[in-house]
N, C-alpha and C positions, 0 to 999 in steps of 0.2 A: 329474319331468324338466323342466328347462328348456324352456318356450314358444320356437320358432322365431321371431325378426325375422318379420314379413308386412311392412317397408321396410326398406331398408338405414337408420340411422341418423345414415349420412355419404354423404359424395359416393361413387359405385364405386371398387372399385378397377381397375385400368385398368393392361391386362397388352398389353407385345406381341412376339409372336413373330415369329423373323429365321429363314426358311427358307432352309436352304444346296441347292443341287444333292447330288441322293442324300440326301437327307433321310430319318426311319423315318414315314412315316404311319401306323403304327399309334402309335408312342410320342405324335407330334402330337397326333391325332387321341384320343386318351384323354386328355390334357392340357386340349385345346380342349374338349370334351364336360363334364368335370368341372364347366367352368366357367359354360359353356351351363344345365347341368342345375341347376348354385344359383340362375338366374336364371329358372327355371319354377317354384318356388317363392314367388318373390313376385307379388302382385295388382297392384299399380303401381312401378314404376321397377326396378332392376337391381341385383343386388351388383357384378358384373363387367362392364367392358366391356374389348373388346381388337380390337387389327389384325396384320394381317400386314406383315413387309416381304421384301423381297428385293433383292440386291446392288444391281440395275439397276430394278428395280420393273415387270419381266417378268414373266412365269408361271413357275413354278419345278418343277421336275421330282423327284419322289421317286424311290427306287429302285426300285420294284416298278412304277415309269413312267407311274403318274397325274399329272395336270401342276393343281397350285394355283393359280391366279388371288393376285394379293398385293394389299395397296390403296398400295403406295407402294414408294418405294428407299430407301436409304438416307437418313438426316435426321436432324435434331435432336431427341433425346426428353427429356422434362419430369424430373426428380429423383421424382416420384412415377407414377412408371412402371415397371413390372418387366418386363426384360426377358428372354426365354428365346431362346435357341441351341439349333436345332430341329434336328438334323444324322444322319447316315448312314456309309453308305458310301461311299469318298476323302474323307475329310473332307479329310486335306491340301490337297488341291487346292481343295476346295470353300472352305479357309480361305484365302482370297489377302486379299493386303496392304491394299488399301481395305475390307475387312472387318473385318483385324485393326488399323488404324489409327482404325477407327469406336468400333470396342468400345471401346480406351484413352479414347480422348478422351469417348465418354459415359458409361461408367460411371463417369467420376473424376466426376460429380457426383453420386454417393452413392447411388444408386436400388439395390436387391435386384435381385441379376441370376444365373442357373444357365442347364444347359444340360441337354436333353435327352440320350441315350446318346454318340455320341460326341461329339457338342456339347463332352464336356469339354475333349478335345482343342485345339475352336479358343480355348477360353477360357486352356488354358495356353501355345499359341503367342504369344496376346497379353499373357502375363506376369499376367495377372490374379488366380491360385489359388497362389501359388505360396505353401509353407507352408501352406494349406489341406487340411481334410478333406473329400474327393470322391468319389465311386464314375462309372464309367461300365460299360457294358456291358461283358462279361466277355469278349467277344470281344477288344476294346482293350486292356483292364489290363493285364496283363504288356506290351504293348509300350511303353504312356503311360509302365507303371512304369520301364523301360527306358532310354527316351528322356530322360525329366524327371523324375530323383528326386527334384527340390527339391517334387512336388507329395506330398500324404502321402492315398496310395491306399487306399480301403477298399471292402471286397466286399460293399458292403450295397446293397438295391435304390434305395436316395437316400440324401444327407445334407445336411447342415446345417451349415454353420459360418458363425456369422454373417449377412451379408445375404448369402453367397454358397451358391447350393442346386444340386447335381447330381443325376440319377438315371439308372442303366442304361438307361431307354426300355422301349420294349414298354407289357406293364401296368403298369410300376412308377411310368408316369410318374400312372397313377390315384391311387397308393397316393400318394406328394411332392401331388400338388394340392388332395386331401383333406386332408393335414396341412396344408396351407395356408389352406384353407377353413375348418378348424377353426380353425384361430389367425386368420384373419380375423373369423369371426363364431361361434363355436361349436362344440362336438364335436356339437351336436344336427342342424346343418345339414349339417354332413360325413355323419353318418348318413342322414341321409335323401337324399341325394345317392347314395350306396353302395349305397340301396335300389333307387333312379329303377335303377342300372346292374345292379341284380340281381348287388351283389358283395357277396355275405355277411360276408367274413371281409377285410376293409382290412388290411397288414401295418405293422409297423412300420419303422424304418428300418434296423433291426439284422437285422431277417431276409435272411436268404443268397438268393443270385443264383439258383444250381443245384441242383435237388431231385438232382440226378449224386451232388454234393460235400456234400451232406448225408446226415448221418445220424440221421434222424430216425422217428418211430413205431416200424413194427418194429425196425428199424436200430438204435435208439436203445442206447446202450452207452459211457459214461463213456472207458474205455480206448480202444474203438475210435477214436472224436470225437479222443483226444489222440494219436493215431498217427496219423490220417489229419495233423491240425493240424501235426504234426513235419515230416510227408513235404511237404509245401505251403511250410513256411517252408525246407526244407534241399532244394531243388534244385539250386544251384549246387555243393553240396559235398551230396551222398547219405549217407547214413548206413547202416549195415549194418542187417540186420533185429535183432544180437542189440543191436546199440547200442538200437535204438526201443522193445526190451523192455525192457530196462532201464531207461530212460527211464521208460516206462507204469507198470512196475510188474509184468509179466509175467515168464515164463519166454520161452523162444522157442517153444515147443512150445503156449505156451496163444495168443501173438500170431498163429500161424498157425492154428489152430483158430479163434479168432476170426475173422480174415478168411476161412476157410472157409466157414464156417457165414454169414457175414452179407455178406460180399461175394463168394461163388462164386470168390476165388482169393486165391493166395497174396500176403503181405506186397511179394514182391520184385518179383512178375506187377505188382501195383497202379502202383508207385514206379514202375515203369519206363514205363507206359503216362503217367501223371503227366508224367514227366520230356518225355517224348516231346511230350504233347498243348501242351506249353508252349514248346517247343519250333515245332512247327508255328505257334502263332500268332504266336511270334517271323518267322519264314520269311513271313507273310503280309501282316503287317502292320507290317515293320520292312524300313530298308534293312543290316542286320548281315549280316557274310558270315556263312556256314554254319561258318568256324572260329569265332567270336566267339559265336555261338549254339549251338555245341557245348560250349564253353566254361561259358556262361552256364547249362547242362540239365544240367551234373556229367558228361560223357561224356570217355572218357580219351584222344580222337584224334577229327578228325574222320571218321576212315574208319571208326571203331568208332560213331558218330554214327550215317553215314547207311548202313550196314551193320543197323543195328536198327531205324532209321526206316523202311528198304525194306521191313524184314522185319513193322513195325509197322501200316502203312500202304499198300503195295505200291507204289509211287512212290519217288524219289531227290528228296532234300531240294531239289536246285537246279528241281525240277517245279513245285514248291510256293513255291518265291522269287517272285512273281508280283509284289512292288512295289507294291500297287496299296492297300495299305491308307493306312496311317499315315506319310504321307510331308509332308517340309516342303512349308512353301509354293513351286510354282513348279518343284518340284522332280522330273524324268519317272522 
């Protein structure tokens, strides 16, 4: 095995994060830590240094209502500085115009810049990703997907393209900082990093969001995985169950014994909770009326919509309209 650096062999590297109101302090805060903890491995000087900023260079307030101290506002940052988009809940809001008019003008000087869960958000208001491969928390995706198709969405817990890095938040922002860490100094110092956190098993970036929409260990079943995959991409336009046998390679009779036996219900029970649950985050997190997102979930009226919604969820879809996610800048 590779001997760990005991000194960085260059100058730090030198990261800083730009916290928005409603911010995830966990995603943060696993982010920050990753970084902390490569720098308790060395005996003199630091792999990482980094700061905080905030719009105004106030204390900034996370969602769960802890309040961060920042060391500064908004400013000028150096081409070797990477910066990350630490964000939450309203991002919309939290993305206003001196935020996204900062981001343009300093990432045009080339520096490695992502964003935490919905961080991706404000990085596609400022036109930054667009063409890019990104994931953000799975709560956002279908609305971002919705909103900004030019950005090319993927369900993985981070990505990579190029010097532009995204990750859904929470732990995963662990999982992106170690792959950073390793391509900064090592797969040996990322390891032992994983160990300081007491995280056995670091994922890749390919690994899925939801243990829900997995099917994996017991679960695990070649046909299942491509039914479920069918039902995921054919929402707007539903597919019958004997079409997805066909498809698979099944009869109908053996597609429903499958999701018998491994998901406790039927092919059409699954699709429609699907349809629904996608549905819902459209309604939370978008400003689309309820015909538009009945439209977009394969439903054949809106009154056959929120008729199954009510029946899905116990609530009427316009309960759930709530506005309050994924809204433009500026925007009530």
């Amino acid at each position: 095995m590779t001997d760990i650096q005991t000194q960085p062999a260059q100058a730090p590297k030198r990261y800083v994060f730009l916290l928005l109101p409603g911010f995830s302090q966990l995603g943060f805060t696993c982010a920050l830590e990753t970084l902390s903890l490569a720098n308790r491995h060395l005996d003199h000087g630091t792999y990482y240094t980094w700061r905080l900023l905030g719009e105004t260079g106030q204390p900034v307030r996370a969602w769960n209502g802890v309040t961060v101290e920042v060391d500064d506002a908004l400013g000028p940052l150096d081409r070797s500085e990477t910066l990350i988009v630490c964000a939450g809940e309203h991002v919309g809001r939290a993305s206003t115009k001196p935020i996204l008019n900062w981001l343009r003008r300093e990432t045009r000087k080339g520096m490695d810049f992502g964003a935490l869960s919905s961080g991706t958000y404000t990085l596609a208001l400022a036109g930054l990703i667009n063409g890019k491969r990104v994931t953000t928390h799975w709560e956002y995706k279908t609305a971002l997907s919705e909103l900004l198709p030019d950005v090319i969405m993927e369900d993985s817990i981070y990505s990579v393209d190029g010097k532009v890095f995204t990750t859904a938040g929470g732990a995963a922002s662990m999982d992106l900082m170690l792959h950073r860490v390793s391509e900064d100094y090592g797969v040996d110092l990322a390891r032992w990093v994983a160990d300081q956190m007491i995280y056995t098993a670091p994922r890749g970036h390919s690994h899925a969001q939801r243990m829900s929409l997995r099917v994996g260990g017991e679960y695990r079943h070649s046909k299942l995985s491509l039914a479920l995959q069918i039902m995921q991409n054919n929402v707007e336009d539903p597919l019958s169950s004997d079409d997805i046998a066909v498809v698979t390679g099944l009869s109908s009779r053996q597609l429903e014994r499958l999701f018998a036996k491994h998901l406790g219900q039927s092919p059409k029970r699954y699709y429609l909770r699907l349809r629904l649950e996608r549905a819902r985050e459209l309604l939370r997190q978008t400003q689309m009326s309820i015909t538009e997102i009945s439209v977009a979930c394969g439903f054949r009226s809106p009154s056959h919509f929120s008729k199954s919604y009510r029946r899905e969820f116990g609530t009427n879809p316009s309960h759930d309209a709530v506005g309050t996610g994924l809204l433009w800048p500026g925007s009530d």
